[in-house]
Structures are given as structure tokens and as C-alpha cells.
MARPA-778394 format. One line per field, with one value per atom (N, C-alpha, C): y, z, x; residue number from 1; residue in three letters; atom name. Coordinates in steps of 0.02 Angstrom, whole numbers, plus 32768, in hexadecimal, padded with zeros to 4 digits. Each point is the difference from the previous one (the first is absolute). Last residue first. Layout:
% MARPA-778394
north = c(Y,...)
up = c(Z,...)
east = c(X,...)
seq = c(NUM,...)
type = c(ALA,...)
atom = c(CA,...)
***
This chain:
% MARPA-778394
north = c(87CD,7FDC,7FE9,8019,8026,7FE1,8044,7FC8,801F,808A,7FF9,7FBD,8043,8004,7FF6,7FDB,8030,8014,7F76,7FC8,8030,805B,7FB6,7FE9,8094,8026,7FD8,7FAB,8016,8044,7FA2,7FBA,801F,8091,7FE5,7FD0,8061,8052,7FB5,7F96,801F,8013,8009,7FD2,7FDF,80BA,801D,7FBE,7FE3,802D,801C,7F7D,7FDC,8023,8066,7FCE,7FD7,80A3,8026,7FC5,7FCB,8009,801C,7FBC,7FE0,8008,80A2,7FE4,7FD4,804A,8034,7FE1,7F94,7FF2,8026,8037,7FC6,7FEA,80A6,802E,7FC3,7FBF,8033,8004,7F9E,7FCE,8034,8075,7FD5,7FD7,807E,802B,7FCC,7F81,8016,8037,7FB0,7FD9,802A,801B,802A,7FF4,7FEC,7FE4,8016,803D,8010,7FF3,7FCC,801E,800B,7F62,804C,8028,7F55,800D,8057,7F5D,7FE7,8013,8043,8016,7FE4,8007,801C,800D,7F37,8000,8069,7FB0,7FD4,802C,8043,801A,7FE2,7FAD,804F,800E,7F4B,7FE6,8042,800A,7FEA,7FEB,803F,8042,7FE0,7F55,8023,8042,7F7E,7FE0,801F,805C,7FFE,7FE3,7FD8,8042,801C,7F3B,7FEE,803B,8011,7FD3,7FE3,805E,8037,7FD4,7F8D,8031,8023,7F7D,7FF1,8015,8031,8025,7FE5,7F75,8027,8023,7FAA,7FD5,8005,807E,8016,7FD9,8038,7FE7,7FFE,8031,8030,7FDA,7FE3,7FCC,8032,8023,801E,7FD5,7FED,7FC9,8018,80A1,7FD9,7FD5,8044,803E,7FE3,7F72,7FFC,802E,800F,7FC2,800D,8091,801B,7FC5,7FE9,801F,8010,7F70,7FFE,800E,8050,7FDF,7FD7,806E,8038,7FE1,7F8A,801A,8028,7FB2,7FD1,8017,8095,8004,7FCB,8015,8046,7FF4,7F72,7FF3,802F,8029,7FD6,7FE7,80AE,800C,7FC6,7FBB,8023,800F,7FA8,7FC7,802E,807B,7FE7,7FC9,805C,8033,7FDD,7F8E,800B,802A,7FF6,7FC2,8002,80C6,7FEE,7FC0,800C,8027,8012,7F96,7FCB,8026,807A,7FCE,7FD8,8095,8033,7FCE,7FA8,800C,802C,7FD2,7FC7,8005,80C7,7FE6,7FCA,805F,801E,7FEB,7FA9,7FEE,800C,804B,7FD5,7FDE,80C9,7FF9,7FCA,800F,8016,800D,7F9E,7FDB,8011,807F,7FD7,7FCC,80A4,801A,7FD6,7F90,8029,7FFE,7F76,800B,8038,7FD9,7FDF,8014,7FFA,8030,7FC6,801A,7FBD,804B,7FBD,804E,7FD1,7FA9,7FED,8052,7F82,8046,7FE4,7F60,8010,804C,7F58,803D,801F,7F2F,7FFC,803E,8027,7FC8,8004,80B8,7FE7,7FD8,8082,7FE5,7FE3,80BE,7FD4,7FE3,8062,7FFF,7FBC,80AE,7FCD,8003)
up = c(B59B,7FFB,7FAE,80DC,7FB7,8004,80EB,7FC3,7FC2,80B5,7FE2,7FDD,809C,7FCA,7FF2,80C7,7FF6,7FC2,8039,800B,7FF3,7FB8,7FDE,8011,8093,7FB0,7FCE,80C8,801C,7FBC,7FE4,800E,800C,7FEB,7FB8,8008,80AC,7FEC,7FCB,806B,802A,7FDF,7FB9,7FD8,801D,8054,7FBF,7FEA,80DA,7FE9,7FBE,8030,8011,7FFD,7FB5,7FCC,8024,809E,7FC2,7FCB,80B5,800D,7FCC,7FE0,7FF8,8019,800D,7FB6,8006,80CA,7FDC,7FC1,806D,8020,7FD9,7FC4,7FC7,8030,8071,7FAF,7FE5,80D4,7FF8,7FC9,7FF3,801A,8004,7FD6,7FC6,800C,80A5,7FDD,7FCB,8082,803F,7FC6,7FE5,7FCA,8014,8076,7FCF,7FBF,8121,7FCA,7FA0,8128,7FC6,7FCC,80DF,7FE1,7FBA,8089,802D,7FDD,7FB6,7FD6,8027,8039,800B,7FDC,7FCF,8044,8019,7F1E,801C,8042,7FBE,7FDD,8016,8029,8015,8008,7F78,8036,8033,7F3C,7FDF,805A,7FEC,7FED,8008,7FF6,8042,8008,7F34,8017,8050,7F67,8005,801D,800E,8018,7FF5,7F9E,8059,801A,7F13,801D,804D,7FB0,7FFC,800E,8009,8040,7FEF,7F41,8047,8038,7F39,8004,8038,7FAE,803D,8003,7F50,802B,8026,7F68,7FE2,804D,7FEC,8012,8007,7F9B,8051,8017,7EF5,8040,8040,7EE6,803B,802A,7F49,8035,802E,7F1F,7FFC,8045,7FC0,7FE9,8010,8039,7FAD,7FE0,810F,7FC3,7FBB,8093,800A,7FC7,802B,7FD4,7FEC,8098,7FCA,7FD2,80D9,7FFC,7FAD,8068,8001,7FEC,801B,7FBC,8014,80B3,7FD4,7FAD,80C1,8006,7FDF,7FEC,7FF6,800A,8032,7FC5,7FDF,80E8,7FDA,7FD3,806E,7FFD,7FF5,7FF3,7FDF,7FFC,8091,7FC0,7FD1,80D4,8002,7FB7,8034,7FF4,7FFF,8022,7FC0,7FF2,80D9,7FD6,7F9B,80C5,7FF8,7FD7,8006,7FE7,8002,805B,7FB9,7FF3,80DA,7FEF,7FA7,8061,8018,7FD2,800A,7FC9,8007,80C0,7FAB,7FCF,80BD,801F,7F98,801E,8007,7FF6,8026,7FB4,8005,80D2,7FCB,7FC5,809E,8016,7FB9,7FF9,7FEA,8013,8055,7FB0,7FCC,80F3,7FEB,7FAF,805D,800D,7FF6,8009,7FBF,7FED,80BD,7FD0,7FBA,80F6,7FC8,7FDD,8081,800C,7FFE,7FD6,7FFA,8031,8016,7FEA,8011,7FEA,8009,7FF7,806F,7FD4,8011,7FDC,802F,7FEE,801B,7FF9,8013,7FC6,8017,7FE5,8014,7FE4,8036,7FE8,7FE4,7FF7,8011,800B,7FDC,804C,7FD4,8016,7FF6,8020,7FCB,8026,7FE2,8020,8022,8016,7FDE,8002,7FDE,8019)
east = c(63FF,7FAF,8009,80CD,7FD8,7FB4,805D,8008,7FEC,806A,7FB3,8020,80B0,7FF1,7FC2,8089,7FC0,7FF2,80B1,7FE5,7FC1,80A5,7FFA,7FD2,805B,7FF1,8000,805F,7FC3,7FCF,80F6,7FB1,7FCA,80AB,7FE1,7FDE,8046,7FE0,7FE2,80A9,7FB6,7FE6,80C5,7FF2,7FB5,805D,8010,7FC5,807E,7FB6,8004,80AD,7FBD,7FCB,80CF,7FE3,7FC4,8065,7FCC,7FF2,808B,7FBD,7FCE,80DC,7FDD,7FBD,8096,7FF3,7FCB,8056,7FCD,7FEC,80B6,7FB9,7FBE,80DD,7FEE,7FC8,806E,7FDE,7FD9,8067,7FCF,7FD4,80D7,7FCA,7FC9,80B4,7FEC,7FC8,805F,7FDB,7FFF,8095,7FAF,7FDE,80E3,7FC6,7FBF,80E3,7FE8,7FCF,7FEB,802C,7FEC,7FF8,7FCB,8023,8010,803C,7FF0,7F74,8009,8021,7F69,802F,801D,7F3B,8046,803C,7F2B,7FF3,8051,7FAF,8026,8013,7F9E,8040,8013,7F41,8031,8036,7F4B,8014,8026,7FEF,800D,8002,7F83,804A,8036,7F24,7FFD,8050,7FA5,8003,800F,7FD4,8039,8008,7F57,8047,802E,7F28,8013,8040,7FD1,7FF9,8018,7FAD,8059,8002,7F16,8012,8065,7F98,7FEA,8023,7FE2,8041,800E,7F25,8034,8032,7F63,8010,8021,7F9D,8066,7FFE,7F40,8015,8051,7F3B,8013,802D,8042,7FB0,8015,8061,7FEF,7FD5,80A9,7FE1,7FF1,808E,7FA7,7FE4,80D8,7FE5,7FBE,80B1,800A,7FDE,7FCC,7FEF,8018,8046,7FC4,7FD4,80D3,7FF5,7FD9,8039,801E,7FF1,7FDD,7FED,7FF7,8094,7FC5,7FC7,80DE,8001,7FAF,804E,7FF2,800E,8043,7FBF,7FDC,80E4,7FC9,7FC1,8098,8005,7FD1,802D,7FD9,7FFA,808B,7FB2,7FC9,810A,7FDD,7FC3,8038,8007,7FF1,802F,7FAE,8009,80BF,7FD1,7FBF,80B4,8010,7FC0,800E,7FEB,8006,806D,7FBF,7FD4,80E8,7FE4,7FAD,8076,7FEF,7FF2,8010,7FCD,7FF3,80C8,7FCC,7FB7,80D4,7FE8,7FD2,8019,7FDB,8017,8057,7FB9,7FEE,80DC,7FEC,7FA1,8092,7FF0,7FEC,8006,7FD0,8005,80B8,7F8F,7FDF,80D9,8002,7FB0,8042,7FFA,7FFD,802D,7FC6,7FE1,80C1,7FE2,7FB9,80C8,8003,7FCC,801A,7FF6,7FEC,801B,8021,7FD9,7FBD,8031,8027,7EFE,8033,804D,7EDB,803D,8037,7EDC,8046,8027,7F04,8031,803B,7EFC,8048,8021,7EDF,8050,804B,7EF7,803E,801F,7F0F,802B,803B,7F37,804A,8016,7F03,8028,8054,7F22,8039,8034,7EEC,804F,8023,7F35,8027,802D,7F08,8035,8031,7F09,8026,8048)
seq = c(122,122,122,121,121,121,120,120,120,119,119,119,118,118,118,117,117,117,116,116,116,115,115,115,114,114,114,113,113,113,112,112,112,111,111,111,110,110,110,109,109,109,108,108,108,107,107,107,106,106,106,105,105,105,104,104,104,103,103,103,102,102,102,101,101,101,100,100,100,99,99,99,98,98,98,97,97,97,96,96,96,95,95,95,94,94,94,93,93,93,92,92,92,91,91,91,90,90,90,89,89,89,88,88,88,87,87,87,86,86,86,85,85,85,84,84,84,83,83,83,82,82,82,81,81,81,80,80,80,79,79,79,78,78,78,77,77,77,76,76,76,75,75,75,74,74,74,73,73,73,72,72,72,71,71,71,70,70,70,69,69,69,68,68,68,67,67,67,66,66,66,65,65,65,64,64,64,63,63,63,62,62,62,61,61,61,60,60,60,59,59,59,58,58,58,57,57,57,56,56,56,55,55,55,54,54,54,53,53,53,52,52,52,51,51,51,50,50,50,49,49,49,48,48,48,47,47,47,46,46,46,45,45,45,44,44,44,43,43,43,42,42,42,41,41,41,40,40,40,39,39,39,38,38,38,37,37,37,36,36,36,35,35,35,34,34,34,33,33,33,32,32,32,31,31,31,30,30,30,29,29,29,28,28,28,27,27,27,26,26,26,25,25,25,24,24,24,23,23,23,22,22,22,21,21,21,20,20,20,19,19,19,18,18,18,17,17,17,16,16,16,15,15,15,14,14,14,13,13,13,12,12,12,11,11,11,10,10,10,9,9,9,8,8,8,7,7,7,6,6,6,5,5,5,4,4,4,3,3,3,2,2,2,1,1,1)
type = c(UNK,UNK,UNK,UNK,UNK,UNK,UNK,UNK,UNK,UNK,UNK,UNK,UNK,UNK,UNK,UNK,UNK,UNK,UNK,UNK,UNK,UNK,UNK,UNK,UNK,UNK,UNK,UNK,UNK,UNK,UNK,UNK,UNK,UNK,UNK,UNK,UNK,UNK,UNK,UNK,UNK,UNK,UNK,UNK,UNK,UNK,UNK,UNK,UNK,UNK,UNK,UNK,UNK,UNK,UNK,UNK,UNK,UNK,UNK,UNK,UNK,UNK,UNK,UNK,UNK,UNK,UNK,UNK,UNK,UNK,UNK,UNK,UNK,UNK,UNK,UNK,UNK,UNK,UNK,UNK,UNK,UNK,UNK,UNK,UNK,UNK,UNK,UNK,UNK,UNK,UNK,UNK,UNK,UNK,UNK,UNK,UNK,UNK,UNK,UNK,UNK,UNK,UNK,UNK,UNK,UNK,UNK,UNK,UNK,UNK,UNK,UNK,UNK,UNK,UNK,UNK,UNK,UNK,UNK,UNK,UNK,UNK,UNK,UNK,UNK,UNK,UNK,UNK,UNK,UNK,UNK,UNK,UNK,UNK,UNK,UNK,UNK,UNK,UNK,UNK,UNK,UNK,UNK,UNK,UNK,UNK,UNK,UNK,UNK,UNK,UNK,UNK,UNK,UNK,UNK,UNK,UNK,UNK,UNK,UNK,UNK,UNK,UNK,UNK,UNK,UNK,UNK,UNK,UNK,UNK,UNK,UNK,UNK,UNK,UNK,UNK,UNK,UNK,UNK,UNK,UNK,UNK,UNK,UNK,UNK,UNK,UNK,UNK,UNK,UNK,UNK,UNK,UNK,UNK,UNK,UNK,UNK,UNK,UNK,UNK,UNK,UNK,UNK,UNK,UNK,UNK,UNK,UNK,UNK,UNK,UNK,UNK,UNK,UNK,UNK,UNK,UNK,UNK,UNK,UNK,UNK,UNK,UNK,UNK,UNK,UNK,UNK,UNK,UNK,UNK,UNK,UNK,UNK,UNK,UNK,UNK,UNK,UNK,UNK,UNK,UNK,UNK,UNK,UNK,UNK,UNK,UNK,UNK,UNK,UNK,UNK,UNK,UNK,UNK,UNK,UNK,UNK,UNK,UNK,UNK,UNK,UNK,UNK,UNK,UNK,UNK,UNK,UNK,UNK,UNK,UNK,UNK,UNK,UNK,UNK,UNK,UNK,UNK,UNK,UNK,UNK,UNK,UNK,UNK,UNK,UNK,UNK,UNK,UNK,UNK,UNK,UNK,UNK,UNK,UNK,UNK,UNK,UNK,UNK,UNK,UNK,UNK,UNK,UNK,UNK,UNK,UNK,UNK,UNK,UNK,UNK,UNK,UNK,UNK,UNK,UNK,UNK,UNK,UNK,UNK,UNK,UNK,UNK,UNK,UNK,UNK,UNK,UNK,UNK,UNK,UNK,UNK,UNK,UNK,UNK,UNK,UNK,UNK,UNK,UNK,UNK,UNK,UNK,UNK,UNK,UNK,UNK,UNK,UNK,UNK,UNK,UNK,UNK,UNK,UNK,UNK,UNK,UNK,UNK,UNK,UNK,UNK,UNK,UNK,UNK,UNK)
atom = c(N,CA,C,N,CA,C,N,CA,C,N,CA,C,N,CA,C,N,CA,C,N,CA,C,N,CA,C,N,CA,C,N,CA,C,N,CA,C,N,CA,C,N,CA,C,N,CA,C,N,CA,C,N,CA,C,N,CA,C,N,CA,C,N,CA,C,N,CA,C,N,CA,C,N,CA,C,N,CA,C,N,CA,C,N,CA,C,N,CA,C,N,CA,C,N,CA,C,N,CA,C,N,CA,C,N,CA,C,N,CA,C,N,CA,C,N,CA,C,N,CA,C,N,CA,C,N,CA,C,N,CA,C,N,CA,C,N,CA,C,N,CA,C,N,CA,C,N,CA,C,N,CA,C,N,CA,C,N,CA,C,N,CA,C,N,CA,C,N,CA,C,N,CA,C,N,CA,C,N,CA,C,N,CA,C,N,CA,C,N,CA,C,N,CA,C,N,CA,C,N,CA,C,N,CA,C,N,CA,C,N,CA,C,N,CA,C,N,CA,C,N,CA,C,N,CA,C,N,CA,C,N,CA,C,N,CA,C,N,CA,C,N,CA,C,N,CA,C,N,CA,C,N,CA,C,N,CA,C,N,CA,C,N,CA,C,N,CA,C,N,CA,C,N,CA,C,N,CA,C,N,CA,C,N,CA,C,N,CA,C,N,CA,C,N,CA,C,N,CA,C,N,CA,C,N,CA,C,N,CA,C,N,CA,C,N,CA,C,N,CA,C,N,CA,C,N,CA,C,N,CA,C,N,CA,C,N,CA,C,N,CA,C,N,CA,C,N,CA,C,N,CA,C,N,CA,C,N,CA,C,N,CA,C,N,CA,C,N,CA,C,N,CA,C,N,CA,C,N,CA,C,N,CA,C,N,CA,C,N,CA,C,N,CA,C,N,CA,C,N,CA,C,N,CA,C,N,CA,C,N,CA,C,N,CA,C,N,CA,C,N,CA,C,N,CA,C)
***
């Protein structure tokens, strides 16, 4: 199996001065919190999903599609750090709250699928 890869660019920038490098890096690590600020936020939607679902007793295979936002976002998670050369100071929060939400999708897994193997009554 062999991968490729379209559109990929290297640059290495340097400035002028000293003043210029420091100035790159904060420009570049706010860019990266903005970003980071928007993943965090779609953690949080994602994880009220979850958390309904369970308040309103809606356990079915149909809820499971979480899995597949699941993926987006862990696909997001790795984006996002892969472009985060200067390792910005959101980068362990996004992490931890990826973890979160992974555990409310599987958690809330465990309860569809323990709903759905229940014996009927008789």
C-alpha cells in the first residue's frame, strides 16, 4: 500500500530580527488557539448528545451515529495537532476533553447495546 500526497508544501520562514520571530510564533499559536477554541467547543456539543439521549431513556442503534462524529473529531484532534508545531497552550486540554468525549460515546454504547440484549419480559 502506498500513500500519496497531494498539495503539500514546506516553507521555513525567518524574519528579520529577533523581533520577527516572536512575532511569527504568536501570530501562528493564536491562529492555533482559535482553533483549538472551536474543537473544544465541538466537544462539548458532542458530548450533550450523548448526555440527552441518556435523560430521555433513547437508547437505539439509530442514536449510535455518534461514532462516525466520533471519528471527526478525533480526525480533527489530529489535524489540528499535527499543525500545531509550537505546541500551543490549549493542545493538553483538547487531548484530555477528546478523551472525554470518547468515553461519553462509549459509555452511552455500553447502554444501547445493554438495552438492546435485554431478555424481553414475558
Amino acid at each position: 500500500m502506498r500513500a500519496t500526497f497531494a498539495n503539500v508544501s514546506t516553507l521555513s520562514a525567518a524574519g528579520r530580527g529577533p523581533e520577527d520571530a516572536v512575532r511569527f510564533r504568536a501570530v501562528f499559536t493564536a491562529a492555533r488557539s482559535a482553533d483549538r477554541a472551536e474543537f473544544l467547543a465541538d466537544c462539548g456539543k458532542f458530548e450533550a448528545e450523548p448526555a440527552k439521549e441518556i435523560r430521555t431513556r433513547k437508547f437505539t442503534l439509530a442514536e449510535l451515529e455518534e461514532e462516525r462524529s466520533m471519528e471527526r473529531l478525533r480526525r480533527r484532534h489530529r489535524d489540528l495537532t499535527a499543525r500545531d508545531v509550537f505546541g500551543g497552550p490549549e493542545a493538553a486540554e483538547a487531548g484530555e476533553r477528546l478523551e472525554q468525549s470518547a468515553a461519553a460515546c462509549e459509555d452511552y454504547a455500553e447502554r444501547v447495546l445493554a438495552v438492546l440484549h435485554q431478555a424481553p419480559e414475558r
